[in-house]
C-alpha positions in Angstrom: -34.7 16.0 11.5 -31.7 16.6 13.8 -32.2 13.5 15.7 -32.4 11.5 13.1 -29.7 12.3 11.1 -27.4 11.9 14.5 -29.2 8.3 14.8 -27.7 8.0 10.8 -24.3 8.7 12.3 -24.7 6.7 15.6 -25.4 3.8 13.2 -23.0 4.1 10.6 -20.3 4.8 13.5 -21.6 1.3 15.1 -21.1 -0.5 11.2 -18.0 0.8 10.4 -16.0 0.3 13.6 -17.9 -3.5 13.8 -17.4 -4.4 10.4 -13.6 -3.2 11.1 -13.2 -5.6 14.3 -15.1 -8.2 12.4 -13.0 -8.7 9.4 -9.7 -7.6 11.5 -10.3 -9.4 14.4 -12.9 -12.7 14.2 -13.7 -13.6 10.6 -10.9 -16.3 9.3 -10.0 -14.9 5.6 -11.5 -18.3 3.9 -14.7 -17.4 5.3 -15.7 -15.7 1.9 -19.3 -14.9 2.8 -19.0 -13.4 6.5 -15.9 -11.7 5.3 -17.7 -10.6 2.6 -20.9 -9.2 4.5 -18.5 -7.3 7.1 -16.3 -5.5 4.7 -18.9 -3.9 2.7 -21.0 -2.9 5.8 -18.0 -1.5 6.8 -17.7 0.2 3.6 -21.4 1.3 3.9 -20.8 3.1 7.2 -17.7 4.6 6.3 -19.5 5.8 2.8 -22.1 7.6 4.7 -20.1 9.3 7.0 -18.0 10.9 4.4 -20.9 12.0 2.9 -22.3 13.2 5.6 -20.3 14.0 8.4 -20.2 14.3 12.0 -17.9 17.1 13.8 -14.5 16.6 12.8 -13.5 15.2 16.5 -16.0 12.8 16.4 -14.6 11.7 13.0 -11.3 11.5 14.0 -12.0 9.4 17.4 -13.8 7.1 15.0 -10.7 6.4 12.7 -8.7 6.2 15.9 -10.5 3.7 17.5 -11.1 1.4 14.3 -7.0 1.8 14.2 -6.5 0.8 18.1 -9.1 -1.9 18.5 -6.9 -4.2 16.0 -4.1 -3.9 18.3 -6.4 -6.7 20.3 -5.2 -9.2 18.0 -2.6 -10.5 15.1 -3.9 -10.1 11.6 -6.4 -11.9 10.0 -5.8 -11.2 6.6 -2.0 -11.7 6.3 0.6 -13.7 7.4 3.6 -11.1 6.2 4.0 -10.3 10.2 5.6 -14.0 10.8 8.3 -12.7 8.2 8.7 -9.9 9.8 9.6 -11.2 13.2 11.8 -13.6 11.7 14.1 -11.4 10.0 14.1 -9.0 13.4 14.7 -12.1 15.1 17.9 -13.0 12.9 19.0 -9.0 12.6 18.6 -9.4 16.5 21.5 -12.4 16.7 23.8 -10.6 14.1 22.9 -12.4 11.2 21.4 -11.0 7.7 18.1 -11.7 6.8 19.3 -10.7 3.2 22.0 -13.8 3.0 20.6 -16.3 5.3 17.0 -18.4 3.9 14.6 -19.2 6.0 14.7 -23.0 4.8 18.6 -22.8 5.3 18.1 -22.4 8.9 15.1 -24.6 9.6 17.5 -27.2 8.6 19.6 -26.3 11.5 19.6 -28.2 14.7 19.1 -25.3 17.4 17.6 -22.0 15.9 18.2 -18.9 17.7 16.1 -17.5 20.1 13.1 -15.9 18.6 12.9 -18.2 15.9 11.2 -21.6 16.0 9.8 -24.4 13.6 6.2 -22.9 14.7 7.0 -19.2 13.2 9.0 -21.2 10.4 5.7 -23.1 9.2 3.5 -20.0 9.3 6.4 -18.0 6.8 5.2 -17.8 3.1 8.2 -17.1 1.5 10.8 -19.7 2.7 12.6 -20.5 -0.6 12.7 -16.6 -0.5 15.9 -14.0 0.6 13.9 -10.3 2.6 12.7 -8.2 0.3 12.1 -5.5 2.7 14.3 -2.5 2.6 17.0 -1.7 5.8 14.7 1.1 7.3 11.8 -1.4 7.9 14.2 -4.3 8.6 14.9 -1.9 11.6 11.4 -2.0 12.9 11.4 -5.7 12.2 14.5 -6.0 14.6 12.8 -3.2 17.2 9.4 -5.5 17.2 11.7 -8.8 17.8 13.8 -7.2 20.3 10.9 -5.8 22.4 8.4 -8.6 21.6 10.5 -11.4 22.4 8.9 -14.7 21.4 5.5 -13.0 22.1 4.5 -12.3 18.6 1.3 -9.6 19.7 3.4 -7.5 21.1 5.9 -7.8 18.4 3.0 -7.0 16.1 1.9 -4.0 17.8 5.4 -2.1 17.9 5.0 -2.4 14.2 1.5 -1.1 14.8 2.4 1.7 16.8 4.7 2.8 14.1 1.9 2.3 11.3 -0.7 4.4 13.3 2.3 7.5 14.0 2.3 7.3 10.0 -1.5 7.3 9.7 -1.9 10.0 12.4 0.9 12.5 10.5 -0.6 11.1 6.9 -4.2 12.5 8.1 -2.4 15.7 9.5 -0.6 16.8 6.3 -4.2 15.6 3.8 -5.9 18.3 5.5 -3.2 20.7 4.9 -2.2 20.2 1.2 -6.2 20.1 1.0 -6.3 23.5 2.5 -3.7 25.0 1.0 -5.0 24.0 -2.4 -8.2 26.1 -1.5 -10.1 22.7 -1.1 -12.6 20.8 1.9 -10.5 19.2 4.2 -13.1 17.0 5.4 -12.2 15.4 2.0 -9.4 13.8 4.3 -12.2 11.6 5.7 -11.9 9.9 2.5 -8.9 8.3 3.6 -8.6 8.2 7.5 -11.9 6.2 7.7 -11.3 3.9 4.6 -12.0 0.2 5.8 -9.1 -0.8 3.2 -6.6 1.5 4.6 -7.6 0.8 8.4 -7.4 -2.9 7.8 -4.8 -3.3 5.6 -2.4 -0.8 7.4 -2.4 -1.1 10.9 -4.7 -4.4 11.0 -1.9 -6.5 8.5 0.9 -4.0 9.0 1.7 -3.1 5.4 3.9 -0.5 5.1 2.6 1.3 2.2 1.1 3.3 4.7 4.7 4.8 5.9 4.9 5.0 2.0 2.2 7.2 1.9 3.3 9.4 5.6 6.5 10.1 3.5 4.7 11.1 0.4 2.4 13.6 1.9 5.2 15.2 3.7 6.7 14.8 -0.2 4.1 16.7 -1.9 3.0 19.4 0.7 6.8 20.4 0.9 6.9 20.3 -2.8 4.0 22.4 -3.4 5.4 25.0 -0.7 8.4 25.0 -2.9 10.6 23.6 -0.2 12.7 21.4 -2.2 14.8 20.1 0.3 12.4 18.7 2.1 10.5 17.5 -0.5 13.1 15.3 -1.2 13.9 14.1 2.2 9.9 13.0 2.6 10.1 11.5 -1.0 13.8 9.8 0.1 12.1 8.2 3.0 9.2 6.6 1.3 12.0 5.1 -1.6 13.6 3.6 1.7 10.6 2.1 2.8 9.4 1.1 -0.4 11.3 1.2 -4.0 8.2 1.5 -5.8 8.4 5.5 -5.4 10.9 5.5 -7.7 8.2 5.7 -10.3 7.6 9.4 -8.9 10.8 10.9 -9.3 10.1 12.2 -13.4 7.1 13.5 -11.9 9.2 15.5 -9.4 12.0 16.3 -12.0 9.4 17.8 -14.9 6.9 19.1 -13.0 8.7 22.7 -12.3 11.9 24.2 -13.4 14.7 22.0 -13.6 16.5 23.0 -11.2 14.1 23.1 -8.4 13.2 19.3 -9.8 16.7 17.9 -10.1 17.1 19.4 -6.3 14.4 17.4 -5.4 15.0 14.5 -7.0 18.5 14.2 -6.1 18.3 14.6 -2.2 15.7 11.9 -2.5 17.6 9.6 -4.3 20.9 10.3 -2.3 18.5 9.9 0.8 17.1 6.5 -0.4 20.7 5.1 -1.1 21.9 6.4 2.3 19.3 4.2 3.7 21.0 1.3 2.6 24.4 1.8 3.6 23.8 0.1 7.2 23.2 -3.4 5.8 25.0 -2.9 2.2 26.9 -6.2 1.1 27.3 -8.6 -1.7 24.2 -10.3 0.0 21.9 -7.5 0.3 22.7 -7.1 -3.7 22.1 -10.4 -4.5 19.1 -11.0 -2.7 17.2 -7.9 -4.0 18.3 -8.5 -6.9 16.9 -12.3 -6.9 13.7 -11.0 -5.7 13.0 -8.2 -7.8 13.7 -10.7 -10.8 11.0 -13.6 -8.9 8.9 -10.6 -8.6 8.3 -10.0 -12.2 9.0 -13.5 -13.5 7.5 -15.5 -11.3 4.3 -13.7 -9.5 0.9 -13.1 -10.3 -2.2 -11.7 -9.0 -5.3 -9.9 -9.1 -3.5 -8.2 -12.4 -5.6 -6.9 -15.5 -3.9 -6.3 -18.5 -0.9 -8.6 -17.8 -3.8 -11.3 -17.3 -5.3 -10.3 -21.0 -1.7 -10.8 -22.4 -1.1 -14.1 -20.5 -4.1 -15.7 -22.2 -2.8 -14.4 -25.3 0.5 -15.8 -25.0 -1.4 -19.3 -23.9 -3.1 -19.6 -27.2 0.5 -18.6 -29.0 2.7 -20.4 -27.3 1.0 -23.0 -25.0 2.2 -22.4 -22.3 3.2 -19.5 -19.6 4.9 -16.2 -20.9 5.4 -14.5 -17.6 9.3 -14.7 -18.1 9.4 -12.2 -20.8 6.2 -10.5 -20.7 7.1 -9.8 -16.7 10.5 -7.6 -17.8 8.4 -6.5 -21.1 5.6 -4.6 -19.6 8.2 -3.1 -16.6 9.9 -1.8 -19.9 6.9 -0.1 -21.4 5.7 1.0 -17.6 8.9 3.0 -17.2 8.3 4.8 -20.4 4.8 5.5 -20.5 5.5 7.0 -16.5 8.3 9.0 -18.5 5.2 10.2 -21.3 2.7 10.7 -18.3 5.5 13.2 -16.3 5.9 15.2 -19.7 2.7 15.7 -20.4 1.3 16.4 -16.9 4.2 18.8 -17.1 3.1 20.4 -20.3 -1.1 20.6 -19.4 0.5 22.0 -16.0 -1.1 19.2 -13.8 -1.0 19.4 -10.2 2.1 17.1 -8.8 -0.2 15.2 -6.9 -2.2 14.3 -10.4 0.8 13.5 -12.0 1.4 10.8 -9.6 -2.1 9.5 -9.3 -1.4 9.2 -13.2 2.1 7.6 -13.0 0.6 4.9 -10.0 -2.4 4.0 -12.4 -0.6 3.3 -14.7 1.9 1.1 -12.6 -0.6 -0.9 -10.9 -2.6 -1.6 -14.5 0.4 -3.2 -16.4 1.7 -5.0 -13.1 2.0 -8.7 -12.7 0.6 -8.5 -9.3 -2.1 -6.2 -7.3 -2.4 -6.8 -3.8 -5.2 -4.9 -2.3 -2.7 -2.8 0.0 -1.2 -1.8 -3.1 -3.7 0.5 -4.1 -3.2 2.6 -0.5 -1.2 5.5 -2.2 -4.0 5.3 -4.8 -6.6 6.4 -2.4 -4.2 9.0 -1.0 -3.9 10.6 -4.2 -7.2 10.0 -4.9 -8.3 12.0 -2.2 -5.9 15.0 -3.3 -7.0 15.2 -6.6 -10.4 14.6 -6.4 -10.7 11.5 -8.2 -13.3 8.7 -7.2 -11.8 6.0 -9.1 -9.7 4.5 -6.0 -12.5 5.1 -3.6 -14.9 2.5 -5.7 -11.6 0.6 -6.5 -10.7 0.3 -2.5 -14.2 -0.9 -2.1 -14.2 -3.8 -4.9 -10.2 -5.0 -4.5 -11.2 -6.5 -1.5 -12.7 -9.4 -3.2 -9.5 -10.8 -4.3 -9.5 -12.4 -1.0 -12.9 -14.6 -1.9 -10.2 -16.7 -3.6 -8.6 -17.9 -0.2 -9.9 -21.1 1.1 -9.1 -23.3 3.7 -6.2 -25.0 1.6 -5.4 -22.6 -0.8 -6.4 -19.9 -3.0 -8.2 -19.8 -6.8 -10.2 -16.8 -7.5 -12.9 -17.0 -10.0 -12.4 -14.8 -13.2 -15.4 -13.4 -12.5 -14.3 -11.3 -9.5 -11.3 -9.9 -11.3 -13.9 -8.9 -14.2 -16.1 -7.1 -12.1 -13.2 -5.4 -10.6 -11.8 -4.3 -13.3 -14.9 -3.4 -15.4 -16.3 -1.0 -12.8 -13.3 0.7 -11.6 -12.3 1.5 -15.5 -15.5 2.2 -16.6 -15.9 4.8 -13.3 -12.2 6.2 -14.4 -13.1 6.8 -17.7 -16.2 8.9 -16.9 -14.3 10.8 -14.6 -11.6 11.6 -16.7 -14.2 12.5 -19.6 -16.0 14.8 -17.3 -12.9 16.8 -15.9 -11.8 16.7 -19.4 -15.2 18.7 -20.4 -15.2 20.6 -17.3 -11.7 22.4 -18.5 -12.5 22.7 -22.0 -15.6 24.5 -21.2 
């Protein structure tokens, strides 16, 4: 019986860290069907050895390896990284990504070193100002700096960043999991979740420094160390402004002093971060992007996508210009509602935030499927399976790409949708009985 369960491990070991290299390494991401096949056996592996799991050094050498075998290659799944060196490159020679467009300096007739019309073509945002806060712009300058012109190695400073956040972001799970009283093998959860692995350090998104700060946020925050709290919570608003949405979580969750302490040294911290590249440029360009960001894009959304097709048969045409700013209105407010009442029914901090993220990523113009990294996080924390099964079926957003473009049946996003509600629902039903009882 003992052999074969270690020949269950062996083999899902084998599919997890092969599907990995396959969709991080080989598989194109308009090859929908081998892409397809190789993500959900990785997904099989990494389910079964959740479930059942080996010794918890064999488990983490697993997740390590997944992480360091995509340091072979650039990423498969997402061209963000050519952005990335590009604004390094022009932070490198002095000049402001956050003023200077990438089409503006195409047209030029000698670029700077470390930028070239082959890096310029594989950009998807050239008509666009960085979007991408000063503490990652100084990675991005660190990668172009150390890289220079050789974009792997550029790409694996960023990497080597990514997997210090995954390696601390594993470190603190299994201590707020213990401290709570709970199994820290739960951690597994997240450190060996294809999504995660792939789309943190395989396509260096840096929701996974999001999430580093965030568990340094909450363990500090439930050891009532408020300072720190708010210096792990400050860090991820510098990385990311979308933990903003946390901060009425951390300001009702306790007494309000110990919230406003918290929340204040994290919002001093994240404007701090921005003082080194602060200008009229910087102010203008985020601002311009935040605005294209909720007027102008659009994907893999769920109610905004009902609404849309309701403002189609209304109108006749394309209401993401008002109903963008609209539903950011009535996220910020139901967040405010979620905070009071997870505040009130004495929720965990963590809960509150799994609450106040759900909520965020259903009424938002756009879902990417590295958006929904926190989501697993606090998913794991809380004991909720709903970004597990969502982690698994997100990833068919990418079925859409082909070889010229992208259209995703509405199908896909159906099936997404469906299950991942309908498995939230029965788990919030259930822990609803379970407390009543």
């Amino acid at each position: 019986m003992q052999q074969q369960n270690n020949t269950a491990q062996y083999t899902s070991i084998f599919i997890l860290i092969a599907g990995i290299s396959t969709v991080g390494l080989i598989v194109p991401r308009h090859e929908t069907l081998p892409l397809g096949l190789a993500y959900f056996s990785a997904f099989f592996g990494y389910f079964w050895l959740c479930k059942f799991p080996p010794a918890q050094s064999a488990t983490f050498t697993v997740g390590l390896a997944s992480r360091l075998l995509l340091f072979i290659g650039l990423p498969m799944l997402s061209d963000d990284i050519y952005r990335f060196i590009w604004d390094g490159a022009l932070i490198h020679h002095g000049m402001s990504p956050f003023a200077e467009l990438p089409s503006t300096i195409a047209t030029k007739e000698a670029m700077p070193s470390g930028l070239s019309y082959e890096l310029y073509e594989k950009l998807n945002s050239k008509e666009y100002f960085a979007i991408y806060p000063p503490l990652n712009q100084f990675i991005f300058w660190l990668s172009a700096w150390l890289g220079d012109d050789i974009w792997l190695v550029s790409a694996n400073v960023i990497r080597f960043f990514l997997l210090v956040g995954d390696l601390t972001t594993y470190f603190f799970i299994r201590k707020i999991l213990k401290s709570s009283g709970h199994e820290v093998d739960r951690a597994n959860w997240y450190w060996l979740n294809p999504l995660v692995i792939l789309e943190g350090v395989g396509n260096l998104h840096f929701e996974l420094l999001v999430v580093t700060f965030m568990v340094i946020g909450i363990y500090y925050f439930k050891q009532s160390s408020y300072w720190k709290s708010g210096i792990g919570f400050g860090l991820a608003i510098a990385t990311k402004l979308l933990p903003l949405i946390y901060l009425p979580a951390l300001l009702f969750r306790k007494d309000f002093k110990s919230g406003l302490t918290t929340t204040m040294i994290a919002g001093i911290l994240g404007v701090v971060s921005f003082l080194p590249m602060i200008d009229a440029a910087l102010i203008e360009s985020m601002s311009s992007s935040l605005g294209l960001y909720f007027q102008k894009f659009e994907f893999n959304a769920s109610i905004y996508f009902l609404l849309r097709e309701i403002g189609f048969w209304v109108k006749g045409y394309n209401i993401i210009g008002t109903l963008g700013p609209a539903l950011s209105i009535v996220t910020l407010f139901a967040i405010l509602v979620m905070a009071w009442i997870g505040k009130k029914r004495q929720w965990s901090i963590e809960e509150i935030m799994l609450w106040s993220l759900t909520i965020y990523l259903a009424l938002a113009t756009t879902v990417h499927p590295w958006y929904i990294i926190p989501l697993i996080m606090l998913g794991v924390l809380t004991k909720y399976w709903f970004p597990i099964i969502w982690s698994l079926l997100i990833f068919v957003t990418y079925f859409g790409y082909t070889s010229t473009g992208f259209e995703l049946s509405a199908g896909w996003l159906v099936l997404e949708y469906t299950v991942v509600l309908s498995v939230l629902i029965i788990e919030t039903v259930k822990k609803s009985n379970a407390k009543n009882s």
